[in-house]
N, C-alpha and C positions, 0 to 999 in steps of 0.2 A: 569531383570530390573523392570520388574510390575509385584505386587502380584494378583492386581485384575483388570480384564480389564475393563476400563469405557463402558457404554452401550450409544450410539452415536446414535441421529438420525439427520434427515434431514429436513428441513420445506424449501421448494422452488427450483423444477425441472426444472428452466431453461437454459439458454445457461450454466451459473457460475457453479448452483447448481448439474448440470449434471456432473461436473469434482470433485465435493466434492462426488457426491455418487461414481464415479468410485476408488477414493481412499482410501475410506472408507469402501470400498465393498472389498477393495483388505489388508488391512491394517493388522497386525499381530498380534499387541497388542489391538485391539478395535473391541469390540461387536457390530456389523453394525446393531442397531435398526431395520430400513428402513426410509424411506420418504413418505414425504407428499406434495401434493400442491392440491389447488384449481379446477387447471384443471384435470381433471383424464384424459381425454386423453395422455396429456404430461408426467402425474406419471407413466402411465403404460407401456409407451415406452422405457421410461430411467428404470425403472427399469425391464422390462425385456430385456433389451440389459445389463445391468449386475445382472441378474441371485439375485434380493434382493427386499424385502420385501415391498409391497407399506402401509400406514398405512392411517386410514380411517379419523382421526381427531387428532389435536393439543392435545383432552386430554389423544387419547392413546399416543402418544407420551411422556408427562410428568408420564404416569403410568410406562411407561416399561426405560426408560432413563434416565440417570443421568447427562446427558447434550446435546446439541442442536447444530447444525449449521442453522442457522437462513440467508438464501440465496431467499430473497426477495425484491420487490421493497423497495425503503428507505423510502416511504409513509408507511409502515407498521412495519419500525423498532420497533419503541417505543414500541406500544401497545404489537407487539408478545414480543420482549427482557423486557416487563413487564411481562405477565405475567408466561413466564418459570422465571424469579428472584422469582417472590412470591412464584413459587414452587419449590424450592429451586435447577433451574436447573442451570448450568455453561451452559455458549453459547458464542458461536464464530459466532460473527456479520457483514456480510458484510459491507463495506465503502460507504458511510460516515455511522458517528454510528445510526446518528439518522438526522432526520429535520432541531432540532431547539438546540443551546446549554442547551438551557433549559431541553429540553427532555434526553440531554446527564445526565446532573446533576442526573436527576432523578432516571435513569437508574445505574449509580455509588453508587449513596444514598441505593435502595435498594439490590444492590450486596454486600454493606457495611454490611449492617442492615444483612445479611442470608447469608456472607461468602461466596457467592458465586463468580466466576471468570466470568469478561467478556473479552473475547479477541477480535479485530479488525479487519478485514481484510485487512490491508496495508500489501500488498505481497512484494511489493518492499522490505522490512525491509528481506526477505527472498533474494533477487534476489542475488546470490552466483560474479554475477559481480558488483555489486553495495557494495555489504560488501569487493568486494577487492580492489576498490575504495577507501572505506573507512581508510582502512590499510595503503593505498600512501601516502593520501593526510591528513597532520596533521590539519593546521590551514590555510583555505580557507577566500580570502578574498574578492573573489566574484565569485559567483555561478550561470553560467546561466543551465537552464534546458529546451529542444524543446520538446514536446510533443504532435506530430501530427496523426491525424488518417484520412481516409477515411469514410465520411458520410453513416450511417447507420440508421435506425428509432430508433434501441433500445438504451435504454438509454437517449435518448434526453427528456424523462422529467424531468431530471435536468439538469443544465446546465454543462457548460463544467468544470467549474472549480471542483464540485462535482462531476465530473465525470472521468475525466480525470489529473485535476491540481490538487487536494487533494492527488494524490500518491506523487506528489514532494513538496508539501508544509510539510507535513509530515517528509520527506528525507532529507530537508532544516532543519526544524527544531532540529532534529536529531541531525545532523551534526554542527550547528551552537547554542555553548551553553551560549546564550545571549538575554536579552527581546527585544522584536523586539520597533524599535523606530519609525517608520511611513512606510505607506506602501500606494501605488500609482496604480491605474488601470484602464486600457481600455479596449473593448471589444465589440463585435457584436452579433447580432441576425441573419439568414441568411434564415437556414433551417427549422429550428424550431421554436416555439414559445421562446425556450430559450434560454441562448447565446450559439453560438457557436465555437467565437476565443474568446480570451482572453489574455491578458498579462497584467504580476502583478510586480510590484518594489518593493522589500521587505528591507528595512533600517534596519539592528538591531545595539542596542546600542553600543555596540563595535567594530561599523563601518565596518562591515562585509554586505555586500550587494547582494542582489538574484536576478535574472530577469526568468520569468517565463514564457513559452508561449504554450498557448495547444490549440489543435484546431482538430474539429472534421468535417474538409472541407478540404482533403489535396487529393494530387494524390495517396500518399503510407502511410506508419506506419516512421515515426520517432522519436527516441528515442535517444535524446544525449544529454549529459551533460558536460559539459567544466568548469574547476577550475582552480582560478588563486592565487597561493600564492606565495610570494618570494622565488624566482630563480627556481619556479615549476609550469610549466605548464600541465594539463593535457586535453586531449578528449576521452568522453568514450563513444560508440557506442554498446547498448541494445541490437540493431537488429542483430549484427554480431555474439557474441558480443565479444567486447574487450577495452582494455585499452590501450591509448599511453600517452606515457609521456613526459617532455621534461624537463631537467635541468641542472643548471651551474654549481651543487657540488653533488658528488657523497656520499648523507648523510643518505644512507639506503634504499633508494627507489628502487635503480637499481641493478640489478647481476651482476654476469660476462658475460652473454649474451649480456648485453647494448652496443650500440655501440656510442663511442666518438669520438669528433671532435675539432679541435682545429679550431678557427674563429678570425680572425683579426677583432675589432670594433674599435671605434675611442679613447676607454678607454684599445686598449690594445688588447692582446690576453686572447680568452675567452673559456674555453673551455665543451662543450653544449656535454649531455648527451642525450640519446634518448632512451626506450624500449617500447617494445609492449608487455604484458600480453592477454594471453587466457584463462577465469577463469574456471577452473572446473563445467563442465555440472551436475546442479541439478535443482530437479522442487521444485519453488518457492512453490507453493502450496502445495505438501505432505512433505516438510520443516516447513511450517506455520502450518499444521494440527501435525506435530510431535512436536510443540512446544505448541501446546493447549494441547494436550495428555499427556504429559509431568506436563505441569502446574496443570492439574485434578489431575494426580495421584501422584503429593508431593506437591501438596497445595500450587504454588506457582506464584510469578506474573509472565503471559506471557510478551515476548516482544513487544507487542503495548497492553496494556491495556484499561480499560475505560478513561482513564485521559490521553493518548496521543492521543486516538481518538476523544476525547472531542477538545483536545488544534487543531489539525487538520481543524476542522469543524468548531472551531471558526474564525480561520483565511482566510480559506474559503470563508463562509460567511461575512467577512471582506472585503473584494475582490471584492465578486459579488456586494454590498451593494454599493461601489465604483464604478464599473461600471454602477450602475443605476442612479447614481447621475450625470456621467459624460454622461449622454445616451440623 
């Protein structure tokens, strides 16, 4: 499949960047550079728990590598995803791409200008129950999304919506191919200096409508997404994870596994479809790194590039901007 293996390195050994060097480290088609960060402590830990290279500065890195994973705080996107672009490195960016839209542009502009590739880190675009979701459910025409966590310090210097809501605003958009026509938000401070719940009402012009809610104050992790389109019900549960469905006309969604019912309503007898899906166990993330690996070595665009991780972060930031207004 590959004539020449891309040479990969790493910038940022923390909780994230620790699971990019373990697959990278294990990876068949890719030349595992090594990594880098800041703290030496924490470089030297992770990588000698997988047996790989620590490297001493960002410029060995662009000497020896012909693209980057760039797994850092998002206060440092721009400047690092600047300058491996100048040196004409391909990099795969943790989410959000960058701060400020502005910095996305810029980041696009010189990837433009030196051909190089940037890919995003929305894992979700990977998550194997999420793409079989997708397969169900044709044309949704309202989307809620729960996405709750358990308070923890890291991360909370951004707020939740960049932290947690940018995977389903993302997914939202994806899914729904229409310009969004107004969008509505509230939202709290709790823990941290910056929000911490969140819920967002998303209008798109084709009257397809989203409600959004993430919150990093909960007892446990929930992950669930509920779709509602004519005569198709579904609820898909992340953490389990699985799919159920629920419908009136048996019109591709369901197998012969599905079990059917006939229901007396007051327009008759009606008869309600039902299946459960268990999607195939794969890691979101050495899926995402096999499709940057993939895009290096035939030049081609990954599936979340600069310009959906741009459109992501704008609406985002659309969001939070709303909540302050409403604060």
């Amino acid at each position: 499949m590959i004539d020449k293996k891309p040479k990969i390195g790493v910038i940022g050994a923390g909780h994230l960047g620790k699971h990019h060097i373990k697959h990278l480290a294990q990876h068949n088609d890719v030349e595992f550079v090594g990594a880098f960060d800041t703290n030496a402590s924490a470089l030297r830990k992770v990588c000698a728990e997988f047996s790989v290279n620590p490297v001493n500065s960002i410029e060995e890195l662009v000497k020896n590598c012909t693209a980057v994973h760039i797994v850092t705080p998002t206060n440092t996107h721009f400047e690092l995803g600047k300058f491996f672009l100048e040196n004409n490195l391909d990099i795969l960016i943790e989410k959000p791409i960058t701060e400020t839209v502005k910095e996305a542009e810029s980041l696009i502009e010189i990837a433009d200008q030196n051909k190089c590739i940037i890919q995003v880190g929305h894992i979700e675009r990977f998550n194997p129950t999420i793409n079989k979701l997708k397969q169900l459910i044709s044309s949704p025409h309202c989307i809620e999304i729960e996405r709750l966590a358990p308070f923890q310090a890291r991360g909370t210097e951004v707020p939740v919506i960049l932290d947690l809501m940018v995977h389903d605003i993302d997914m939202v958009l994806e899914m729904v191919d229409s310009p969004i026509k107004n969008i509505q938000a509230s939202g709290a401070k709790m823990m941290s200096s910056t929000i911490d719940l969140a819920h967002a009402h998303i209008q798109f012009q084709n009257g397809v409508v989203a409600n959004l809610k993430s919150s990093r104050i909960a007892q446990g992790y929930v992950r669930k997404i509920r779709t509602y389109q004519k005569n198709l019900y579904s609820i898909t549960d992340l953490m389990i994870p699985q799919i159920e469905i629920y419908g009136l006309k048996n019109s591709g969604q369901f197998s012969q596994q599905s079990i059917s019912r006939a229901v007396e309503t007051s327009e008759g007898e009606k008869t309600v479809f039902y299946e459960k899906f268990i999607p195939e166990q794969k890691d979101a993330l050495l899926e995402e790194i096999n499709n940057f690996v993939e895009s290096i070595i035939k030049r081609s665009r990954p599936n979340v590039d600069g310009h959906a991780g741009k459109r992501a972060l704008d609406i985002a930031l659309q969001i939070e901007n709303k909540i302050f207004l409403n604060d």
